[in-house]
Biopython code that builds the backbone (N, CA, C, O; Angstrom):
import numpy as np
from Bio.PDB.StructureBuilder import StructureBuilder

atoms = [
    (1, "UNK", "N", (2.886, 13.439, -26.515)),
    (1, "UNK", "CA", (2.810, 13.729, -25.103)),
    (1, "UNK", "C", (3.433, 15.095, -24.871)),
    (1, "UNK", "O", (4.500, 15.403, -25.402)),
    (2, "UNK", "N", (2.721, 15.951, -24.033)),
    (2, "UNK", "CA", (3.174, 17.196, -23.953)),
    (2, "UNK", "C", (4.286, 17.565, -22.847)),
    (2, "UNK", "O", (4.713, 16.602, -22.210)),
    (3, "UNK", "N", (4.779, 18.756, -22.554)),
    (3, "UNK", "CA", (5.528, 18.535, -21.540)),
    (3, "UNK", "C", (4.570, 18.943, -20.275)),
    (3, "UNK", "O", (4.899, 18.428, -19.207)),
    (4, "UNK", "N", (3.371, 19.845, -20.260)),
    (4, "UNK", "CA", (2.573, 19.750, -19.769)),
    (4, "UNK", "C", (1.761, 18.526, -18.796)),
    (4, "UNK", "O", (1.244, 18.542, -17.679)),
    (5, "UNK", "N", (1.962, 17.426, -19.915)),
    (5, "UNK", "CA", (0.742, 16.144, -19.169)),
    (5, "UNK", "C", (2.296, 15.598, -18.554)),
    (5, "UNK", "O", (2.453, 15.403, -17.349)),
    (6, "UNK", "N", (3.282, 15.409, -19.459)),
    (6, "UNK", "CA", (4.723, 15.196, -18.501)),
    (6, "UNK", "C", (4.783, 15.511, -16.654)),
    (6, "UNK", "O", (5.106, 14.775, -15.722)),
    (7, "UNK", "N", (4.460, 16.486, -16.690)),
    (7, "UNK", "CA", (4.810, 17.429, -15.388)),
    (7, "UNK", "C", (3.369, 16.874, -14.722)),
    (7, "UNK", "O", (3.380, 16.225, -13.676)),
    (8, "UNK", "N", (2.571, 17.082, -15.184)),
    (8, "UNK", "CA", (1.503, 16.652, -14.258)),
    (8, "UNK", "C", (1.582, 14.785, -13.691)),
    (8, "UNK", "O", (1.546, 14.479, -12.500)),
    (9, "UNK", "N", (1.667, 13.985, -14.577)),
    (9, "UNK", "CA", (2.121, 12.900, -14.213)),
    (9, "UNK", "C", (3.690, 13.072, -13.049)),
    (9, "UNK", "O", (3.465, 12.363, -12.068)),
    (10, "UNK", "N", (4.430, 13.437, -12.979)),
    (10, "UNK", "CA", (5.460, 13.321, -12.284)),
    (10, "UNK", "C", (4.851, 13.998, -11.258)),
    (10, "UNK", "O", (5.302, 13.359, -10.307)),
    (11, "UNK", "N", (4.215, 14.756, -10.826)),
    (11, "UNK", "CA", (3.610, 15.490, -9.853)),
    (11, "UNK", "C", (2.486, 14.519, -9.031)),
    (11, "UNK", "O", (2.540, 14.541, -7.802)),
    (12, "UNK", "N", (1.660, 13.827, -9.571)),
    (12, "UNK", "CA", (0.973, 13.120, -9.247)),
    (12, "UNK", "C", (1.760, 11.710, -8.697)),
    (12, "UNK", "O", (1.405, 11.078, -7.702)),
    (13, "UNK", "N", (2.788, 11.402, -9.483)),
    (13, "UNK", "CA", (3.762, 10.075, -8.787)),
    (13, "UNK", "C", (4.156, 10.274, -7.848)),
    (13, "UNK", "O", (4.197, 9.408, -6.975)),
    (14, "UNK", "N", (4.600, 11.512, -7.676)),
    (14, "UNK", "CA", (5.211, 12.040, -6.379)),
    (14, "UNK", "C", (4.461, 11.951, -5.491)),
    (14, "UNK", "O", (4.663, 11.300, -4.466)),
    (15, "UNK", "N", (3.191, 12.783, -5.827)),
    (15, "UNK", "CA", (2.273, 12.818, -4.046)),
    (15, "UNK", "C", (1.529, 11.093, -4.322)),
    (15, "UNK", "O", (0.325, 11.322, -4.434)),
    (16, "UNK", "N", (1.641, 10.318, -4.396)),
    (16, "UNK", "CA", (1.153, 8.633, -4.592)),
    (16, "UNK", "C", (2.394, 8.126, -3.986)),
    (16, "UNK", "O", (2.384, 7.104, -3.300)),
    (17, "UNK", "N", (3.653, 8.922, -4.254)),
    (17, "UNK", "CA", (4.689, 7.512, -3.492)),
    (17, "UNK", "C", (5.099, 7.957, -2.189)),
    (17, "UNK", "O", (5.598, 7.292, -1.282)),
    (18, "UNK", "N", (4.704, 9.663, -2.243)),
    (18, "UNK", "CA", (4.822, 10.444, -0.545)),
    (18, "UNK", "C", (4.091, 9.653, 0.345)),
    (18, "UNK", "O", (4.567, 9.136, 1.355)),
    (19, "UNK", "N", (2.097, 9.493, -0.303)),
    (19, "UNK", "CA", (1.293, 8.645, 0.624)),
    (19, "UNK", "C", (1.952, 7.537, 0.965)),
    (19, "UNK", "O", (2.076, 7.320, 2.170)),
    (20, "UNK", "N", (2.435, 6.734, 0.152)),
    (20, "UNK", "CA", (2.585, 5.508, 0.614)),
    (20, "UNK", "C", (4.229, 5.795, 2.052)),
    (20, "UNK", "O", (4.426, 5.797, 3.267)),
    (21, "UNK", "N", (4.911, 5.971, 0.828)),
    (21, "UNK", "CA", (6.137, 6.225, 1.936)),
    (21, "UNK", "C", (5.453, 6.797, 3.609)),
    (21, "UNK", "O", (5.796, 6.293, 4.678)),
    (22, "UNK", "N", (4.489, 7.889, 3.468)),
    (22, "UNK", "CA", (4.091, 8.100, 5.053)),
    (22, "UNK", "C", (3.081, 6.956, 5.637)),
    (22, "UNK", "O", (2.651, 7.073, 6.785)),
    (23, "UNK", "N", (2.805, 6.117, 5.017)),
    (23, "UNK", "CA", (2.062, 5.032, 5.046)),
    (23, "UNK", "C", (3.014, 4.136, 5.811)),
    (23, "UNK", "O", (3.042, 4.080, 7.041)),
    (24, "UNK", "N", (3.703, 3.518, 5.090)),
    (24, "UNK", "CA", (5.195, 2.916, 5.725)),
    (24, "UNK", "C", (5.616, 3.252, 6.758)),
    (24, "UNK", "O", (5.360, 2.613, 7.779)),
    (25, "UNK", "N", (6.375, 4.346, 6.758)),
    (25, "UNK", "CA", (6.650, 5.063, 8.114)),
    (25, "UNK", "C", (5.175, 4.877, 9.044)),
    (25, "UNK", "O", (5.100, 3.742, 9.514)),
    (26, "UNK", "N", (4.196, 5.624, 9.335)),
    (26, "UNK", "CA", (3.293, 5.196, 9.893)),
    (26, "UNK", "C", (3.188, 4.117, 10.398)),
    (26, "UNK", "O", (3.578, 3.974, 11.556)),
    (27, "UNK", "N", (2.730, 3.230, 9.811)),
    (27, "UNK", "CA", (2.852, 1.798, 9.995)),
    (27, "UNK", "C", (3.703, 1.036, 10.883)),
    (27, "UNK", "O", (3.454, 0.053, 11.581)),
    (28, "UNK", "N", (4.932, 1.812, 10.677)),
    (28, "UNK", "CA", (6.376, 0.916, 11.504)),
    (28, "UNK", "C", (6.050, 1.555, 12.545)),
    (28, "UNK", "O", (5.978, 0.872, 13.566)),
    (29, "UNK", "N", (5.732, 3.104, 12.670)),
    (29, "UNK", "CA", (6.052, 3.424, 13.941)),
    (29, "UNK", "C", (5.046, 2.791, 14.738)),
    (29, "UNK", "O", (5.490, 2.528, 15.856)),
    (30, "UNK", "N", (3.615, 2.382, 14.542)),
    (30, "UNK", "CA", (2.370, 2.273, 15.359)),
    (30, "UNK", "C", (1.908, 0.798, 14.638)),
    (30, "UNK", "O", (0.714, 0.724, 14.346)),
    (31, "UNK", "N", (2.391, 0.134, 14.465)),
    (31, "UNK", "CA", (2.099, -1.301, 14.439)),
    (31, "UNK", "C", (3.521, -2.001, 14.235)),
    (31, "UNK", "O", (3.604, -2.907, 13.406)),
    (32, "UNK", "N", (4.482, -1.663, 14.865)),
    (32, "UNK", "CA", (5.749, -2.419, 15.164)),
    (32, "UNK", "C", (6.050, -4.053, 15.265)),
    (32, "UNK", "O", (6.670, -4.981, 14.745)),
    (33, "UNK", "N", (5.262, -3.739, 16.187)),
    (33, "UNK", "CA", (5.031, -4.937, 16.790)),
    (33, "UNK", "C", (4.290, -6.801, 15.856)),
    (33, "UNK", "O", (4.576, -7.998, 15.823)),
    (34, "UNK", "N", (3.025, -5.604, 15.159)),
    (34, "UNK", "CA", (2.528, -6.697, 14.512)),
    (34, "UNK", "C", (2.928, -6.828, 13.166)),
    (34, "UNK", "O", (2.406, -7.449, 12.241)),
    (35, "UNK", "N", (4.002, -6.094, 13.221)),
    (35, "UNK", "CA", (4.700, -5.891, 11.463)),
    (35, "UNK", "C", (5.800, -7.251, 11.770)),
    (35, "UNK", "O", (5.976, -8.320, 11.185)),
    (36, "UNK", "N", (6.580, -6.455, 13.300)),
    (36, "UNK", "CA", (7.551, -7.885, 13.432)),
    (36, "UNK", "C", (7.575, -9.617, 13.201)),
    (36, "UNK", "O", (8.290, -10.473, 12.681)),
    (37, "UNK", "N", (5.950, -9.469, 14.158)),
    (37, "UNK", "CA", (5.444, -10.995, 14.587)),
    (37, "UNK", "C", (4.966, -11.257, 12.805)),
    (37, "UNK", "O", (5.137, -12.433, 12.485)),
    (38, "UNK", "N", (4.482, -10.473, 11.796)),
    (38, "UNK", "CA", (4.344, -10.931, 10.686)),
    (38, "UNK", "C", (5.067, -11.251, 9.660)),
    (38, "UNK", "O", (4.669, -11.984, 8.754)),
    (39, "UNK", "N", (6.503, -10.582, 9.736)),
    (39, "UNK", "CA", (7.912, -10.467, 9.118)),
    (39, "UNK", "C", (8.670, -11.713, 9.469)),
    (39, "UNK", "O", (9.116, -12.501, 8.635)),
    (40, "UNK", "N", (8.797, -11.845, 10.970)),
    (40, "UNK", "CA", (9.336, -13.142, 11.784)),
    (40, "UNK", "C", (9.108, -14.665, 11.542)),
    (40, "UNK", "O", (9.810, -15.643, 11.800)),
    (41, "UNK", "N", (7.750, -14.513, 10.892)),
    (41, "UNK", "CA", (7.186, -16.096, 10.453)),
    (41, "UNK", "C", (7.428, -16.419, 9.283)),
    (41, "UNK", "O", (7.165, -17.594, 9.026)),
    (42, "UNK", "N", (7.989, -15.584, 8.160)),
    (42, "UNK", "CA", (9.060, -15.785, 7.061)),
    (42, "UNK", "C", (10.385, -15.514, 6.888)),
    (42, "UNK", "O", (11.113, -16.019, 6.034)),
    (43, "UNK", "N", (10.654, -14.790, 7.630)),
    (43, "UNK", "CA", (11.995, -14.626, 7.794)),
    (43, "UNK", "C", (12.485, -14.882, 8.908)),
    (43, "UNK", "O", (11.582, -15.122, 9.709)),
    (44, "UNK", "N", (13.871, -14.972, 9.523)),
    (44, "UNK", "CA", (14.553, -15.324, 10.867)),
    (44, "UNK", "C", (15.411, -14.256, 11.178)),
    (44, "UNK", "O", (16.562, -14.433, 10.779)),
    (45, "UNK", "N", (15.157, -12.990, 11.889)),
    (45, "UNK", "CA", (16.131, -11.649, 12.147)),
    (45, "UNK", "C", (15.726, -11.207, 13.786)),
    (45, "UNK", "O", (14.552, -11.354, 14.123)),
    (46, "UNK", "N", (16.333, -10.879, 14.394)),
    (46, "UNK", "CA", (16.279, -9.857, 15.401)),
    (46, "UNK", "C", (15.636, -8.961, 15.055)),
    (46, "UNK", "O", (15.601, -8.688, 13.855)),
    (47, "UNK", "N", (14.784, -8.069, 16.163)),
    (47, "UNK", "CA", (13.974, -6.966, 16.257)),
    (47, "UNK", "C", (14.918, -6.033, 15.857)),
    (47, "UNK", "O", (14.327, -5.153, 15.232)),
    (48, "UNK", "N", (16.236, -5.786, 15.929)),
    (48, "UNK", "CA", (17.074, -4.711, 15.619)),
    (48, "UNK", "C", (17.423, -4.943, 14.274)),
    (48, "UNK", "O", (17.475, -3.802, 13.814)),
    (49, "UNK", "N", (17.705, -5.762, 13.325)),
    (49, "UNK", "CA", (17.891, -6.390, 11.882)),
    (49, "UNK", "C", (16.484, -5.465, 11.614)),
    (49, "UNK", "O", (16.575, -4.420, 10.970)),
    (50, "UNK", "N", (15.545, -5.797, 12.003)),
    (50, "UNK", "CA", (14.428, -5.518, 11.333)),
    (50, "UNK", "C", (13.812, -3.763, 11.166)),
    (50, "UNK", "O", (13.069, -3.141, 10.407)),
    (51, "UNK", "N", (14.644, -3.495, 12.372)),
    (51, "UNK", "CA", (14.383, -2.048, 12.332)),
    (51, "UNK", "C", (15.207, -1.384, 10.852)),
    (51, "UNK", "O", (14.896, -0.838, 9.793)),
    (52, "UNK", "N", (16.217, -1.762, 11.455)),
    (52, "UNK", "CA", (17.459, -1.743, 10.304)),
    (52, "UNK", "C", (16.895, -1.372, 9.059)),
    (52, "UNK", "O", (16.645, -0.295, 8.517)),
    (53, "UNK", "N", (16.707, -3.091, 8.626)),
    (53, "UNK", "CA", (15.933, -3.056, 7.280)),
    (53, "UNK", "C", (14.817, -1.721, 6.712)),
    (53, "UNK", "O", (14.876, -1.055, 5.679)),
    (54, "UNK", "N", (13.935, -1.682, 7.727)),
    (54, "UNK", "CA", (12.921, -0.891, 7.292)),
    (54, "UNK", "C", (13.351, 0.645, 7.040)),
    (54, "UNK", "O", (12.981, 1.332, 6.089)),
    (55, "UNK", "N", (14.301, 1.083, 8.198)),
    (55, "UNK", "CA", (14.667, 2.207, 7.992)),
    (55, "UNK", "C", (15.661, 2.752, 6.921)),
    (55, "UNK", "O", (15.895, 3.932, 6.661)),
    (56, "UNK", "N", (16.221, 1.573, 6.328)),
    (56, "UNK", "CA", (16.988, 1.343, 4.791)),
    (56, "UNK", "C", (16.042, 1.708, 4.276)),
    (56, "UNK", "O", (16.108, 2.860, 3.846)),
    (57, "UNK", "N", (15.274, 1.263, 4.150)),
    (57, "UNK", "CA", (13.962, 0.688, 2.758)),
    (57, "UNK", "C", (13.178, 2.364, 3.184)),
    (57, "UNK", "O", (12.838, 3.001, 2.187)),
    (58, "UNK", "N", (13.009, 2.784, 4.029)),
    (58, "UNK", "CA", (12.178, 3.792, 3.777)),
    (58, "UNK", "C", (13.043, 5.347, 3.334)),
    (58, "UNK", "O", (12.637, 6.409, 2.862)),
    (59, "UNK", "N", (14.424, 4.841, 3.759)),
    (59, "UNK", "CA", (15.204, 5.933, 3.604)),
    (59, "UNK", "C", (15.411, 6.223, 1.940)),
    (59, "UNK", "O", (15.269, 7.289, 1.342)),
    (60, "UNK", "N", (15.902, 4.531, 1.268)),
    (60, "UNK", "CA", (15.973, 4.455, -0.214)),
    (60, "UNK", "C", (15.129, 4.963, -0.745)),
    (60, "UNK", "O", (15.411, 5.945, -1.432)),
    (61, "UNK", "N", (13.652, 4.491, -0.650)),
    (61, "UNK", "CA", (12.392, 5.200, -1.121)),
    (61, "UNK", "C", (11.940, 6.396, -1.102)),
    (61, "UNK", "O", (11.036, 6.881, -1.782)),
    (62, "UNK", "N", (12.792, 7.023, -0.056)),
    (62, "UNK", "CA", (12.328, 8.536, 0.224)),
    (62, "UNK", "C", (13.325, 8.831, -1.312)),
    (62, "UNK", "O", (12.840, 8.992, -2.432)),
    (63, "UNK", "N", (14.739, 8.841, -0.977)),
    (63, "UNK", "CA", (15.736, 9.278, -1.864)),
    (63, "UNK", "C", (15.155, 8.662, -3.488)),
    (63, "UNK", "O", (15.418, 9.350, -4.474)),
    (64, "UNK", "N", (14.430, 7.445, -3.648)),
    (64, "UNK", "CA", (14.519, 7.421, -4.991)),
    (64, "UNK", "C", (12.887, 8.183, -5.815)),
    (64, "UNK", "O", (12.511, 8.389, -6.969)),
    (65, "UNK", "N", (12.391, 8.371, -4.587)),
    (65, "UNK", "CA", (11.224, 9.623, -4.740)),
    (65, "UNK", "C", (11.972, 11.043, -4.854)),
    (65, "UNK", "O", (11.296, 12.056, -5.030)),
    (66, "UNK", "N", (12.847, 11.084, -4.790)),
    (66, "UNK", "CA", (13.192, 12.424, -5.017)),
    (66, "UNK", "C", (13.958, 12.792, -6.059)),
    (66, "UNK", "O", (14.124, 13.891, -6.589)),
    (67, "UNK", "N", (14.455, 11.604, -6.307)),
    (67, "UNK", "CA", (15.498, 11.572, -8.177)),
    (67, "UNK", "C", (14.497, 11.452, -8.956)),
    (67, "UNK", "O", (14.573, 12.066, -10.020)),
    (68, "UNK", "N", (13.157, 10.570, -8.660)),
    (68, "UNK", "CA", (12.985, 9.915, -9.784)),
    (68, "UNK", "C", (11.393, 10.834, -10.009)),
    (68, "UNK", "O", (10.776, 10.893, -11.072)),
    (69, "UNK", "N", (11.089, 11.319, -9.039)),
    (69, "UNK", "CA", (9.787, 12.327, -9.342)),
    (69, "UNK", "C", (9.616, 13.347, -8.739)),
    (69, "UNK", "O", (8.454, 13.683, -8.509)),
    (70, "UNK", "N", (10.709, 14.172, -8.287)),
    (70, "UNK", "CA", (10.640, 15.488, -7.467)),
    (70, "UNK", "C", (11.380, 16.406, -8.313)),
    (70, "UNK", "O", (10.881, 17.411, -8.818)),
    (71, "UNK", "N", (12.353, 16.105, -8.427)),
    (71, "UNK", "CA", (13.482, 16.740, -9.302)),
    (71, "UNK", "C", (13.450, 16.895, -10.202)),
    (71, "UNK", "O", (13.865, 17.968, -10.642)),
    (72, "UNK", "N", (12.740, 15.552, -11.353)),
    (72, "UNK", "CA", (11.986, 16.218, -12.407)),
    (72, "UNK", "C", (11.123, 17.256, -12.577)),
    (72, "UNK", "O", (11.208, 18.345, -13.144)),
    (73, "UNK", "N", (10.194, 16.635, -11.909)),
    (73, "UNK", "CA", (8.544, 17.513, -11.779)),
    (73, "UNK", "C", (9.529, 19.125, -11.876)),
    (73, "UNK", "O", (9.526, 19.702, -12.963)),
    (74, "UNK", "N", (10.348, 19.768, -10.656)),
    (74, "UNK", "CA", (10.804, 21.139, -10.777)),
    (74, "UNK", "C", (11.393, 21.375, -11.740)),
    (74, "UNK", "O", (11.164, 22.368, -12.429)),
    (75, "UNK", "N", (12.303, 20.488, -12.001)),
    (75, "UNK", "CA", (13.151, 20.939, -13.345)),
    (75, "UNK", "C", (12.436, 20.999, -14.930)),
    (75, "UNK", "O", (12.902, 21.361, -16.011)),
    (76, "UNK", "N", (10.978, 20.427, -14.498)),
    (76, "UNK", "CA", (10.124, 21.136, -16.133)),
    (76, "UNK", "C", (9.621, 22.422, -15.427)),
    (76, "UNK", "O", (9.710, 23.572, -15.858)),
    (77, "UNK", "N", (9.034, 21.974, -14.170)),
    (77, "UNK", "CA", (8.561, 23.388, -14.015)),
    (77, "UNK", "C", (9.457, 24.998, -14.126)),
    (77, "UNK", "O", (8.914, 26.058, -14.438)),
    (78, "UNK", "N", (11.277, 24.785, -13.704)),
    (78, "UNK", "CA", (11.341, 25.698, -13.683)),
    (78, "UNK", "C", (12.467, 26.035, -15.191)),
    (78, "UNK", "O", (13.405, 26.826, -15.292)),
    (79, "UNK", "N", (11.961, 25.201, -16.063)),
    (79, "UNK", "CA", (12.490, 24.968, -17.643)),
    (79, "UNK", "C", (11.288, 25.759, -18.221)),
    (79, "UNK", "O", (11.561, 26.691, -18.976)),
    (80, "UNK", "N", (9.726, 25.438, -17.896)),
    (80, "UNK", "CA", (8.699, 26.035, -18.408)),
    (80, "UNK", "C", (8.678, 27.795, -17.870)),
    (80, "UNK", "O", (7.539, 28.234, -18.028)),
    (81, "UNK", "N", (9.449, 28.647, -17.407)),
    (81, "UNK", "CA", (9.459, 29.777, -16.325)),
    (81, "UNK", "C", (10.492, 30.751, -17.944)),
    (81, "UNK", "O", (10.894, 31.907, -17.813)),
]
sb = StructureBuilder()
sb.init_structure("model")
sb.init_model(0)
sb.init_chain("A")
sb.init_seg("    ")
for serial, (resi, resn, name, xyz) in enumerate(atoms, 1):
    if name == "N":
        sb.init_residue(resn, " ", resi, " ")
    sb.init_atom(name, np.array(xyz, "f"), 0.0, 1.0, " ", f" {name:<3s}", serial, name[0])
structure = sb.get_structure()
């Protein structure tokens, strides 16, 4: 495996977990509502618990998109320079 196909894979993970992450976000902001009423019928939380949660979960995901395929991806790119 080259460091080449390396970098391109980490580059490509990245913009796949950006979509989704703006997917997520998206989602919460403009279907709130039917995320709640679908969350609520397995679980038992307040509308504010739930905000909570999500904004954890999208915050973690942002941050572990950025250790785990941003920071690489530059640091071959600017190792290959």
């Amino acid at each position: 495996m080259t460091i080449e196909l390396i970098q391109s894979i980490l580059g490509w993970c990245a913009v796949i977990n950006i979509a989704v992450l703006g997917l997520w976000a998206l989602f919460f902001m403009l279907a709130h509502d039917f995320m709640y009423r679908l969350h609520s019928k397995l679980f038992t939380f307040s509308v504010e618990t739930f905000d909570v949660l999500h904004y954890a979960g999208i915050a973690a995901y942002k941050i572990t998109i950025i250790v785990f395929n941003v920071a690489p991806y530059l640091a071959i790119h600017l190792a290959g320079r």
